[in-house]
Structures are given as C-alpha cells and as structure tokens.
PAKE-95320 format. One record per residue (C-alpha): x, y, z; residue number from 1; residue in three letters. Coordinates in nm, 4 decimals, decimal comma. Layout:
<nodes>
NODE          u          v          w   segu   fike
NODE          X          Y          Z    NUM    ALA
...
</nodes>
This chain:
<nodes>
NODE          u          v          w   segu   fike
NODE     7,3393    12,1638     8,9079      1    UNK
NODE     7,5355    12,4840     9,0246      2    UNK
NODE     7,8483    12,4903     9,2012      3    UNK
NODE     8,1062    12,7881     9,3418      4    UNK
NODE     8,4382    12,7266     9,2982      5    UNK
NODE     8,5583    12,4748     9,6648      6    UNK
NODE     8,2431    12,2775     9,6439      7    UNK
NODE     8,3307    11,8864     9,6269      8    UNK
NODE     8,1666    11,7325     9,2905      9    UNK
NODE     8,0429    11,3321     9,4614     10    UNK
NODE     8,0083    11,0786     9,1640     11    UNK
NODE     7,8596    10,8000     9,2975     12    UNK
NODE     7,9319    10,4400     9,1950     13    UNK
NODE     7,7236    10,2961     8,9076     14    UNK
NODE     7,7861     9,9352     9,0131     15    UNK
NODE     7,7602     9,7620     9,3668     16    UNK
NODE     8,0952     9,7586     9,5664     17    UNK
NODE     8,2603    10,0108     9,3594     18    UNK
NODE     8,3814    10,3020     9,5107     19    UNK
NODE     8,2712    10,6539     9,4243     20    UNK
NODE     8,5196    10,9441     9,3261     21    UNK
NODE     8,5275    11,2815     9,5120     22    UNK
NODE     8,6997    11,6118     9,3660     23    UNK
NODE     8,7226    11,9645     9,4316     24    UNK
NODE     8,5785    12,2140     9,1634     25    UNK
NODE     8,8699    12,4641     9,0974     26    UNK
NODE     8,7284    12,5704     8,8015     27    UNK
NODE     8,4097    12,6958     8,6368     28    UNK
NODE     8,3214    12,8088     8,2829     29    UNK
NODE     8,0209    12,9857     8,3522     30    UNK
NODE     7,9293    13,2448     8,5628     31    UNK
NODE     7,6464    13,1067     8,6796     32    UNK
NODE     7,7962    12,7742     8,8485     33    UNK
NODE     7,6453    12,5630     8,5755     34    UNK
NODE     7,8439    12,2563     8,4391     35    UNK
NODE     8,1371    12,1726     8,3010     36    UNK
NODE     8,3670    12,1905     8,6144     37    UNK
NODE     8,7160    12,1715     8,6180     38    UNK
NODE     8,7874    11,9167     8,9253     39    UNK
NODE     9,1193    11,8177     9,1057     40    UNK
NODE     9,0412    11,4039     9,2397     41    UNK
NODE     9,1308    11,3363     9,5625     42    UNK
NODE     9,2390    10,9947     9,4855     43    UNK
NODE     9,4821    11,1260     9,1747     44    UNK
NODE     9,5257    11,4698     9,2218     45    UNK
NODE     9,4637    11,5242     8,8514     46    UNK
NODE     9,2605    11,7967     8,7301     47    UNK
NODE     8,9865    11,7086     8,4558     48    UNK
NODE     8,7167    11,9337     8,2920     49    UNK
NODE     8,3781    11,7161     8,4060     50    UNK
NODE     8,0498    11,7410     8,2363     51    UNK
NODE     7,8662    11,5769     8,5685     52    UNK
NODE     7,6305    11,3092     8,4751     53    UNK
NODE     7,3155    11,1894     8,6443     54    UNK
NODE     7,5334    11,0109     8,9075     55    UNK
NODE     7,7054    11,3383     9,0379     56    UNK
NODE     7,6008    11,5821     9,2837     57    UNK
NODE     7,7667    11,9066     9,4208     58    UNK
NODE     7,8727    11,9648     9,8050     59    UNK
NODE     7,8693    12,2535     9,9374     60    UNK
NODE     8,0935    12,2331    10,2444     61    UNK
NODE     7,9698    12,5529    10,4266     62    UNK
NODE     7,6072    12,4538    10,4528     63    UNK
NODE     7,7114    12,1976    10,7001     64    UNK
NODE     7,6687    12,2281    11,0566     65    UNK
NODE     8,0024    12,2293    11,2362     66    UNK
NODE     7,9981    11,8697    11,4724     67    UNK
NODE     7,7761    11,9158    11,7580     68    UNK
NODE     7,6064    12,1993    11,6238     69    UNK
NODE     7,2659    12,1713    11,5988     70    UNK
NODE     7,0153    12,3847    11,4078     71    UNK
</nodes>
C-alpha cells in the first residue's frame, strides 16, 4: 500500500450493514508512501496514526476521470 499525502484511506466494513470509515491521509512517516498514515475521519474530524489492515485501501482522487469524461 502507498499513499501521497490527500489520498482518502477507505476501510471497509468487516460486518454486513455496518458502515465503512473514510479519512484523509495528512500525514506520512515514510518517504516512500508506505504505512502508518496519519488520517483526519470525515465522520469525527479526529486525526489518528493508522496502520491500515487488510480491509483498507488508498484513493487516489486525481486518477479519476472528471464526470463525463471518458478515457
């Protein structure tokens, strides 16, 4: 996993109906965008240093096509 700093860390739910948490990675520890992260939650605003577990993934807003753009 490798992330620059503005990416959005997705953790997705572990159990059915639950919903899954989405931060922004503000900070990083290593240079080469490898884990921990240190991620503001959109649903608390808190900031928490994040080891990502096999449930997480990295977004990487700028790879996305703007809407109606197609590639």
């Amino acid at each position: 996993m490798h992330a620059k700093l503005g990416d959005h860390l997705i953790v997705e739910s572990p159990t059915t109906g639950a919903t899954k948490r989405d931060g922004e990675i503000i900070g990083l520890h290593h240079s080469d965008g490898t884990p921990p992260y240190d991620v503001r939650w959109s649903d608390t605003n808190r900031v928490t240093l994040v080891y990502p577990g096999p449930d997480a993934h990295v977004h990487h807003p700028e790879h996305n096509p703007k809407p109606g753009h197609l590639r």
